[in-house]
matplotlib code that plots the C-alpha trace (Angstrom):
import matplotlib.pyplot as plt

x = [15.8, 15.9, 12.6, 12.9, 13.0, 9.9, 7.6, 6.1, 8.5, 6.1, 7.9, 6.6, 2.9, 3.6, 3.2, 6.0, 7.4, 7.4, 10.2, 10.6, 13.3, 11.1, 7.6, 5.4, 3.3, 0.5, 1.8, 2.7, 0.5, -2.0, -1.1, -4.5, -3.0, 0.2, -1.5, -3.5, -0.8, 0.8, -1.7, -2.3, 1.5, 1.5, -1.5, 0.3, 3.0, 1.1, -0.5, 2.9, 4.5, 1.0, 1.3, 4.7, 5.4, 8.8, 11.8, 13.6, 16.9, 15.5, 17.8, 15.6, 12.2, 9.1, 6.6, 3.5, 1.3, -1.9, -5.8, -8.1, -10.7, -8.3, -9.1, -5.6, -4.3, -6.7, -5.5, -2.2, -2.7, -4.7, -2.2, 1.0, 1.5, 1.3, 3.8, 6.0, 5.0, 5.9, 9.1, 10.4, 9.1, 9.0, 12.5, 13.7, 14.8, 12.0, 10.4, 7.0, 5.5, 2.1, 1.7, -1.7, -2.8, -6.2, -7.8, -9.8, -12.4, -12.7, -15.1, -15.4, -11.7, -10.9, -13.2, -11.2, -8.0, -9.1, -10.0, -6.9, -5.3, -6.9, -6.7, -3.4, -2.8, -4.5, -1.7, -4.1, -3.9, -2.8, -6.3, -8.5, -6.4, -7.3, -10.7, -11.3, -10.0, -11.5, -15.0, -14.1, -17.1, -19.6, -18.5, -17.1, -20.3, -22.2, -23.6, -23.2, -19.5, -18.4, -20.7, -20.1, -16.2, -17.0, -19.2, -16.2, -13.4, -14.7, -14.4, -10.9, -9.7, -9.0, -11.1, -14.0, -14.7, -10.9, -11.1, -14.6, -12.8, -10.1, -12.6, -15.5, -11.7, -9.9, -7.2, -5.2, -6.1, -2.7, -1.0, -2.9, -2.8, 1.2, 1.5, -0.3, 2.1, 5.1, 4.0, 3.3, 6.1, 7.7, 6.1, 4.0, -0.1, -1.4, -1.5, -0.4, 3.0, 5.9, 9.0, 12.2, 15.0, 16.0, 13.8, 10.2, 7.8, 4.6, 1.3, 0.1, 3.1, 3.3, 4.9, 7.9, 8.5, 8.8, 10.8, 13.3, 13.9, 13.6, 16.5, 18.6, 18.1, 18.7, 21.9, 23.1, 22.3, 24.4, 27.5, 27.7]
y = [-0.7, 0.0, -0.2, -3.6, -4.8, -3.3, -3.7, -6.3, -7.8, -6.8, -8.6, -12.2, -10.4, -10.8, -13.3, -15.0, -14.4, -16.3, -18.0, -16.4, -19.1, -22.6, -21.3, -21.9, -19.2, -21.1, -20.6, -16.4, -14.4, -12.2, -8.3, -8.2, -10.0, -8.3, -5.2, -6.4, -7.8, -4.5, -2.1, -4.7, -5.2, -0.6, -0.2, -2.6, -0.3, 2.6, 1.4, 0.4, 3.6, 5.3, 4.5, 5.7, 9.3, 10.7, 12.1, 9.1, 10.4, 10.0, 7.7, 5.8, 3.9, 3.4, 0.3, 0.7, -2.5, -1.8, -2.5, -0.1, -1.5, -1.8, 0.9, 0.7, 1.6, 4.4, 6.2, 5.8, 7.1, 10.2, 10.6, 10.1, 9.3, 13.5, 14.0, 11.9, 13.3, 16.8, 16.1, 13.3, 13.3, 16.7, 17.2, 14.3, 12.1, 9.1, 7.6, 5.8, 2.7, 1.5, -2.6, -3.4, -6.4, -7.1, -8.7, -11.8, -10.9, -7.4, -8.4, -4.5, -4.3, -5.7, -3.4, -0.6, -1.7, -2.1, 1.6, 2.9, 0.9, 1.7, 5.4, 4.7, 4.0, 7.4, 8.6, 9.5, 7.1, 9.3, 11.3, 8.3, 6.6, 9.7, 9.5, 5.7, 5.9, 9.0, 7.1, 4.2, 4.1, 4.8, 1.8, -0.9, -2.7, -1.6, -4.3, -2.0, -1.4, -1.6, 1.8, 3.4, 3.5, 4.4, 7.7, 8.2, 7.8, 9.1, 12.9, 12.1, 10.9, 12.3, 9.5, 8.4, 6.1, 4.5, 4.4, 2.5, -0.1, -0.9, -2.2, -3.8, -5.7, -6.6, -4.4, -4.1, -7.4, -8.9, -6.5, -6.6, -10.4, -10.0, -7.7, -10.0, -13.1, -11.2, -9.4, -13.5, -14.7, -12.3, -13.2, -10.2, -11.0, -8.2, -4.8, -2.2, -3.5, -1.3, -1.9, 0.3, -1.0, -4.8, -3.1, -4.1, -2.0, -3.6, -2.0, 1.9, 3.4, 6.7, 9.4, 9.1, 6.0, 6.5, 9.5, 7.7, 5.2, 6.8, 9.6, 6.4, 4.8, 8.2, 8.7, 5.4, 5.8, 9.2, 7.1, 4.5]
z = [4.6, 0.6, -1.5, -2.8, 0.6, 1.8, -1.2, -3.8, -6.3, -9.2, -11.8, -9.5, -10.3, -14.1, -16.6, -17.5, -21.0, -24.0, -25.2, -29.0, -29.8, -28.9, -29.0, -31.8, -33.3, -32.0, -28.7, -28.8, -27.0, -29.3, -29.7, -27.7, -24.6, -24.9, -24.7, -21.6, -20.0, -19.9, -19.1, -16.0, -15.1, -15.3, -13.4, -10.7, -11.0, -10.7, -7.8, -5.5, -6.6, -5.2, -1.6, -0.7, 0.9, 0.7, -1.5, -2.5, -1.3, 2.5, 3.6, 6.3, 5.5, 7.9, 6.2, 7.9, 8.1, 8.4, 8.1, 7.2, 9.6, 12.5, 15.5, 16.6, 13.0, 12.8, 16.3, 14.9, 11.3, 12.8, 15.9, 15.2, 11.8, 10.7, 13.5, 11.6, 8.5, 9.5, 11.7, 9.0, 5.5, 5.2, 5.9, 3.8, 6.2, 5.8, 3.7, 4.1, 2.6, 3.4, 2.7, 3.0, 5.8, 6.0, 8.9, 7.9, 10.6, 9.9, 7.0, 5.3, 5.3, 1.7, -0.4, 1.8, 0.9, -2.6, -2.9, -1.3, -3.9, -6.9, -5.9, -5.6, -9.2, -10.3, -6.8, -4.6, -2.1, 0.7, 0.2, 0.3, 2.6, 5.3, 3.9, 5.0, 8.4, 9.2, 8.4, 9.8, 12.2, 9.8, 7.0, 9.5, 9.8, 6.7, 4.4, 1.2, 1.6, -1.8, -2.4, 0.1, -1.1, -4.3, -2.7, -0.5, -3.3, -6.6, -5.0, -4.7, -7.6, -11.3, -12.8, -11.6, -14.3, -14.4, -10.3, -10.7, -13.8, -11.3, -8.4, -11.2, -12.4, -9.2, -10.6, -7.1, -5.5, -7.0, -5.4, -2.2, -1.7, -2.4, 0.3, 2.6, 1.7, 2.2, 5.7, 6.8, 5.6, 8.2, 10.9, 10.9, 12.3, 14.1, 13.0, 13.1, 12.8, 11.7, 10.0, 10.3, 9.1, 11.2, 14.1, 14.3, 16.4, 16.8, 18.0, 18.1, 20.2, 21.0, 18.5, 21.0, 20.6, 16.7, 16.8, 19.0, 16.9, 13.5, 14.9, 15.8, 12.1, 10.1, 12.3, 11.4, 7.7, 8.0, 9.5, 6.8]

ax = plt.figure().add_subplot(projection="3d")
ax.plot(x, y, z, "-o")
ax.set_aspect("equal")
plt.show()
């Protein structure tokens, strides 16, 4: 599976450009918007380069879809997912992309996938990312969520004020909702769902299962 099959399209998060040769000057964007724009359409970018894991020579990808307030995903993030880590990223062979699949009933999910996210644009969303699931328990049915990310994230990052800009903005919640259309529009409704290559493995299987098929995809990439 290569990268732009696996993650947002960022330029479908953008506003579309002008047209210099029929547009009015009435109708250009200000230098201020511009500028906005930008800074918006690079902290987007920031953000989707932020949650993958890998050299980007490995030859084999693994999208995890996930929900931070899913128990299921947790046991697998804590479980298996450092066995992969070790036995596969390490040596270069996979490559790991998180897309982000909040359950609508899991009502504390969204300000989690929100911080990931945003600590993904300053690149620490593996960090926080370990840091939500290993609380999960303790946040899942709080009614002050939102703070009790921001006491869980700002040690974390590099910038606690930019980190705190990004959720006061919404700064990631393009980015989230995209991942959330495209993950539908494949079918995908439970999680955690993973993605390896055409094969689809759905539900927290056993690090077994995973190495099984991840050996099988990387020994194909080497034949082709």
């Amino acid at each position: 599976m290569r990268a732009s099959h696996c993650l947002p399209a960022l330029a479908a998060l953008t506003l579309a450009g002008c047209d210099a040769a029929s547009a009015s000057t009435d109708d250009l964007p200000s230098a201020a918007a511009v500028a906005a724009d930008t800074a918006r359409d690079n902290r987007l970018t920031r953000a989707d380069l932020g949650r993958i894991a890998g050299q980007e020579s490995a030859p084999v990808w693994l999208v995890v879809i996930s929900d931070f307030q899913c128990p299921f995903c947790k046991r697998w993030h804590e479980e298996t997912g450092p066995r992969i880590e070790r036995e596969f990223v390490r040596s270069g062979k996979v490559r790991i992309a998180y897309l982000n699949l909040p359950i609508s009933t899991h009502r504390n999910a969204p300000p989690a996938h929100e911080a990931a996210m945003c600590a993904a644009e300053q690149g620490r969303f593996w960090p926080v990312a370990d840091a939500i699931f290993a609380t999960q328990d303790a946040w899942k049915s709080r009614r002050d969520a939102v703070l009790y990310f921001d006491s869980l994230s700002v040690p974390l990052v590099d910038d606690a004020a930019r980190f705190r800009r990004c959720i006061v903005e919404g700064g990631t919640r393009a980015l989230i909702d995209a991942d959330v259309q495209r993950v539908t529009r494949l079918g995908v409704g439970s999680t955690p769902t993973f993605l390896v290559g055409p094969q689809v493995i759905v539900g927290a299987q056993p690090y077994e299962v995973f190495r099984d098929v991840l050996n099988a995809a990387v020994a194909a990439a080497a034949q082709r």
